[in-house]
TORLOGU-576868 format. One line per 5 residues: number of its first residue (from 1); their letters; for each residue x, y negated, z of C-alpha. Coordinates in Angstrom, 1 decimal, m for minus. Layout:
TORLOGU-576868
NUM	a	X:Y:Z | ...
***
This chain:
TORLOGU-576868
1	xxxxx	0.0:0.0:0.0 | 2.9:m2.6:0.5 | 3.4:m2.0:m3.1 | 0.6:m3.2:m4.5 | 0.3:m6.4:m1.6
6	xxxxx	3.3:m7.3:m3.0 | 2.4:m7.4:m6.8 | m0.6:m9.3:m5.4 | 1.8:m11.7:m4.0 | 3.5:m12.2:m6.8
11	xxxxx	0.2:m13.3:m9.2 | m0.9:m10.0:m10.0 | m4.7:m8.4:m9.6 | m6.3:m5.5:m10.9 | m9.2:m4.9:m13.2
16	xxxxx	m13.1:m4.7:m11.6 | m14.4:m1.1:m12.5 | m17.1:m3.4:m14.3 | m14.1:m4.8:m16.4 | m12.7:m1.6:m17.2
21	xxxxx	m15.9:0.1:m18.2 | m16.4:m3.1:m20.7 | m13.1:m3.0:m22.2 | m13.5:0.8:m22.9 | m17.1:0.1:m24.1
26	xxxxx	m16.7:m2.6:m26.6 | m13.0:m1.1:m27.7 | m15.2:2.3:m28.9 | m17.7:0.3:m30.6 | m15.3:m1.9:m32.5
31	xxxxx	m13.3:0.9:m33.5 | m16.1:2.7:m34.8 | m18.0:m0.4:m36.1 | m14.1:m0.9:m38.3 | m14.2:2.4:m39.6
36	xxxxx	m17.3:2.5:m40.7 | m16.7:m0.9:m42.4 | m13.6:0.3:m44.1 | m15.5:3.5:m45.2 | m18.8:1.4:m46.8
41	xxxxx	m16.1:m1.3:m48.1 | m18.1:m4.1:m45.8 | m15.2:m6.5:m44.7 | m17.4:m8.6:m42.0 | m18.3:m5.7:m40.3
46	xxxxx	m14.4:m4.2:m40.6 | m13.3:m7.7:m39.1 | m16.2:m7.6:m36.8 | m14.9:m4.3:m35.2 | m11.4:m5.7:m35.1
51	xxxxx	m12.5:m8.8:m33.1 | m14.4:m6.2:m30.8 | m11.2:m3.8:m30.3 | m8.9:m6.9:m29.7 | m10.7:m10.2:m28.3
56	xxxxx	m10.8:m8.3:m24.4 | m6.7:m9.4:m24.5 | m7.5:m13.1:m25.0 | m10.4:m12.9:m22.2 | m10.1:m12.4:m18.0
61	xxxxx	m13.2:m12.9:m16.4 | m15.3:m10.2:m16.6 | m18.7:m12.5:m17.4 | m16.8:m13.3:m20.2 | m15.7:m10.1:m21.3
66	xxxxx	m19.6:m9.3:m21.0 | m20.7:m12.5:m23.0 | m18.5:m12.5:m26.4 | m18.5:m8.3:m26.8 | m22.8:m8.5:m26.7
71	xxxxx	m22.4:m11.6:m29.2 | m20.2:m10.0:m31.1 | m22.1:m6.4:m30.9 | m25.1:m8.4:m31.8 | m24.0:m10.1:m35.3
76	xxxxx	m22.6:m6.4:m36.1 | m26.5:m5.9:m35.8 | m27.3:m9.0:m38.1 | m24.4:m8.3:m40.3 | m25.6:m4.4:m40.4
81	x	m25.4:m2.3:m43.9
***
């Protein structure tokens, strides 16, 4: 335990289990929503994916994290094929 009160110390904090489960969540979607993009030749949904799989690196608070994966889950819906 002194281990991890002293990479608190120093800055660090670990994920919520809310934040984990989100990052895993949207990461599978995106990754699926690319390859089916790639497969149906459909370059906003391919891009869409990628923003999915890699916008959770740009983002630390989990409200966030929350907010821009169902906007971006939902104009996969709008942009649907």
């Amino acid at each position: 335990m002194d281990e991890l009160k002293t990479i608190e110390d120093m800055g660090f904090t670990l994920p919520s289990p809310a934040y984990l489960f989100a990052l895993i969540l949207f990461g599978v979607i995106g990754f699926a929503a690319y390859r089916y993009g790639k497969k149906a030749s459909l370059p906003a949904i391919k891009w869409l994916g990628v923003a999915l799989m890699l916008y959770p690196y740009a983002v630390s608070e989990t409200w966030q994290l929350y907010a821009v994966g169902l906007a971006l889950c939902g104009a996969l819906y709008f942009w649907r094929g």
